[in-house]
C-alpha positions as CSV (number, residue, x, y, z in Angstrom):
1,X,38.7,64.9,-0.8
2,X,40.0,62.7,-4.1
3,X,38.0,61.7,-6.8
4,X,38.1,58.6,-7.4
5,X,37.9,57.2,-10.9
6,X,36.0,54.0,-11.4
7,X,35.8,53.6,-15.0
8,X,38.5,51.5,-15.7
9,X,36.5,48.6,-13.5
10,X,35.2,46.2,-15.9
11,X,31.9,45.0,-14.1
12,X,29.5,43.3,-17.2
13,X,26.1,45.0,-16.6
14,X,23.1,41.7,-17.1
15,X,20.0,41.6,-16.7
16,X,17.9,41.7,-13.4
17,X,16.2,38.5,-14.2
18,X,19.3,36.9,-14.5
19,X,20.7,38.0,-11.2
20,X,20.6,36.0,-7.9
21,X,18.4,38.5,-6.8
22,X,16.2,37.8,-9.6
23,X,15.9,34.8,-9.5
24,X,14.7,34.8,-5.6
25,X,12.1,37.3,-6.6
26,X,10.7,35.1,-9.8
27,X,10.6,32.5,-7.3
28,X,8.8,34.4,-4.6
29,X,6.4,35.4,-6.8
30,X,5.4,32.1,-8.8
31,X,5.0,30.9,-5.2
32,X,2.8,33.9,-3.9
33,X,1.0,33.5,-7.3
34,X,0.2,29.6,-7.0
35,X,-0.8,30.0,-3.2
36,X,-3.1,32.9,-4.3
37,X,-4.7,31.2,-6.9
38,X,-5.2,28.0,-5.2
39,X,-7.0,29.6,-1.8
40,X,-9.2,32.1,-4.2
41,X,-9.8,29.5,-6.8
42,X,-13.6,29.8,-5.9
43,X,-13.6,33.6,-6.6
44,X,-11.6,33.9,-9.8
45,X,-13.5,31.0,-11.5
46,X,-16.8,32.5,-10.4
47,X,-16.1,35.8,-11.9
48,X,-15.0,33.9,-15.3
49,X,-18.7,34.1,-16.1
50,X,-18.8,38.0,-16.2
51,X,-15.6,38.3,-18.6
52,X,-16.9,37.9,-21.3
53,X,-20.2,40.4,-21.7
54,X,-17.7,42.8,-20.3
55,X,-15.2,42.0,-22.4
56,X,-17.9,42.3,-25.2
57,X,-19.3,46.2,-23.9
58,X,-15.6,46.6,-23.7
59,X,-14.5,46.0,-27.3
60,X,-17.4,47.6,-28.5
61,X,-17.0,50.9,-26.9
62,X,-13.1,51.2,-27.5
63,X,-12.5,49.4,-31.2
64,X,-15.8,50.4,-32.8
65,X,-14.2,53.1,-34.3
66,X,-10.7,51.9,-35.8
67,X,-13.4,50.7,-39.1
68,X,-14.7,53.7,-40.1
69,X,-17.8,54.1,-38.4
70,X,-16.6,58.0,-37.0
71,X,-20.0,59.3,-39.3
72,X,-22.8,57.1,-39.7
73,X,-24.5,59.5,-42.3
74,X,-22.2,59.0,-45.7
75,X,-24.1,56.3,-47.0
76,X,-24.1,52.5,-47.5
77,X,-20.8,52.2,-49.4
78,X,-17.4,50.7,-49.2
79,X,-14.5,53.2,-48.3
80,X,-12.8,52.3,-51.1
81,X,-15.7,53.0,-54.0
82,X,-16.3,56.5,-55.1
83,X,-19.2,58.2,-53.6
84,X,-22.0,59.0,-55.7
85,X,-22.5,62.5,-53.9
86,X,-19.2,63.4,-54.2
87,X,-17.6,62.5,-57.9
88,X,-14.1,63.2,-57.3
């Protein structure tokens, strides 16, 4: 058996997307999309009126403590003043 060296072929490597093949697929799936939307309208607009409380509980429970609130007992102060307790 030869090998075969194919490295000399000069075969410009795009984008998926940009392909036939992509293009089908976007297609397929903006029309699987609208159709899905449009016959479950009803449904996804009902549930609207639960987004946001659970987006609320949501960004409560996982961003309350990116501000500094890991210890609720150092006192009333800024981070960026000097602690009265501490006077370093």
């Amino acid at each position: 058996m030869s090998t075969h060296d194919h490295s000399d072929h000069d075969h410009p490597q795009g984008s998926f997307l940009t392909s036939r093949a992509g293009f089908v697929l976007l297609g397929f799936l903006a029309i699987g999309g609208f159709l899905l939307f449009t016959e479950h309208r009803a449904h996804v607009l009902g549930a609207l009126f639960y987004l946001l409380p659970l987006g609320c509980v949501f960004m409560h429970f996982f961003m309350h403590g990116g501000h500094g609130h890991g210890g609720h007992g150092h006192g009333g102060g800024h981070r960026n003043q000097p602690d009265e307790r501490n006077p370093s």
